[in-house]
N, C-alpha and C positions, 0 to 999 in steps of 0.2 A: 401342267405347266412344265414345259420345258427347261430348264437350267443349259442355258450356256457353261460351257467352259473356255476358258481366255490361255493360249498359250502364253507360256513362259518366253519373252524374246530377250535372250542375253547377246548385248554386244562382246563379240570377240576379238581380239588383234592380234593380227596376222607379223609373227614375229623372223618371217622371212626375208621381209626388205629392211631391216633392221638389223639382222643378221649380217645380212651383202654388203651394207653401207660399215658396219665395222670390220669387214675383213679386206675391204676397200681402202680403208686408212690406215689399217694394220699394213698393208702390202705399202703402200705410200710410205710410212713413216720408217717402214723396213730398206726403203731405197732409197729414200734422203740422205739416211742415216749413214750410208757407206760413203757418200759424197765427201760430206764433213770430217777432215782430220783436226781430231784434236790435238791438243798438246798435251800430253801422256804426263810429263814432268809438272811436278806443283810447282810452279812458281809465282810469285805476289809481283804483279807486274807495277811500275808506276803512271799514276795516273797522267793525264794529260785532255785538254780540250778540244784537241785534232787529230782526228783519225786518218791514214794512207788510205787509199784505193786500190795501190798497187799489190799484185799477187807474187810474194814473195816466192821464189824454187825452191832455195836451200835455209835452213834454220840451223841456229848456232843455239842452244840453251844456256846459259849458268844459272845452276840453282843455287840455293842460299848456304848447300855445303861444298859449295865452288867445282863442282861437279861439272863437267864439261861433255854435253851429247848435241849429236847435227844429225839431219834429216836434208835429204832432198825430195822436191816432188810429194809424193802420199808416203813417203817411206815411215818406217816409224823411226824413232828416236832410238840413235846408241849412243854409248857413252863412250868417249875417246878422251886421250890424255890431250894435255895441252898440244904438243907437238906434233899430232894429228890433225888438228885442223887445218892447217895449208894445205896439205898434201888434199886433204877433203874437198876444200872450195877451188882448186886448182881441176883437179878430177870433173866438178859440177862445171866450172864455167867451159871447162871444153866441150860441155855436151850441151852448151845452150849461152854465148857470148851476153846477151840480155838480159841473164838472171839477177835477182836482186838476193843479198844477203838480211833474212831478220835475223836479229840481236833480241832473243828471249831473257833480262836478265832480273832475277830477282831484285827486287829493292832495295833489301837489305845487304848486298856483297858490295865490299869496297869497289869507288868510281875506279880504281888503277883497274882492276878486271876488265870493266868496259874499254877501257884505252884501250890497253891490250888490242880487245877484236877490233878495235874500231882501226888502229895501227898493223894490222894484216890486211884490213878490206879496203885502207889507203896504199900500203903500198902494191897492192897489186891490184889497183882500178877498176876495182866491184864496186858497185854500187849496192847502196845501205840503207836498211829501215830499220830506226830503230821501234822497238814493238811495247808499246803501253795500251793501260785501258783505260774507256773512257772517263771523265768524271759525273 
């Protein structure tokens, strides 16, 4: 009598297309990622129910230790004194008449702060967002 013998068949996976597909999104998520400026400075923005559409140029921050930094475009954020800022948003809008000013401003800093920028981007007819998060 004969005796068979039965091979062993072990299912194997092939961990090459699973490889590709995470260096795939690894490469994706590495080039999104450059698109998106964040806002470097912590600040607790106030809520609201309506968000803008419009893309902001130049950013104004105040953070909650009344710290004063601007950005335009992807730039990042420096911190300038109060008295810098005109000179700053005067500089932006000659490089782009349409820009709009955001107003980053902590929650917590006295509303006269916000006057303040709000009384520099009136008198010199910029146009203004001011910048919350949703609720």
């Amino acid at each position: 009598m004969a005796i068979k013998r039965r091979r062993k068949v072990c299912a194997e996976f092939n961990m090459a297309s699973m490889t590709d597909m995470i260096f795939l999104l690894l490469i994706f998520f590495m080039i999104t990622s450059t698109v998106v400026t964040p806002n470097a400075i912590k600040v607790v923005l106030p809520q609201s129910t309506q968000q803008t559409s419009a893309k902001p140029l130049s950013r104004v921050t105040i953070d909650k230790n009344l710290n004063y930094y601007v950005a335009y475009g992807s730039q990042k954020e420096k911190q300038v004194g109060f008295n810098e800022i005109v000179p700053f948003l005067r500089d932006c809008y000659n490089q782009n008449q349409e820009m709009y000013v955001a107003l980053y401003a902590d929650e917590t800093i006295p509303y006269a702060e916000v006057v303040k920028i709000v009384d520099i981007v009136n008198q010199n007819n910029f146009k203004m967002i001011l910048v919350t998060r949703p609720r």
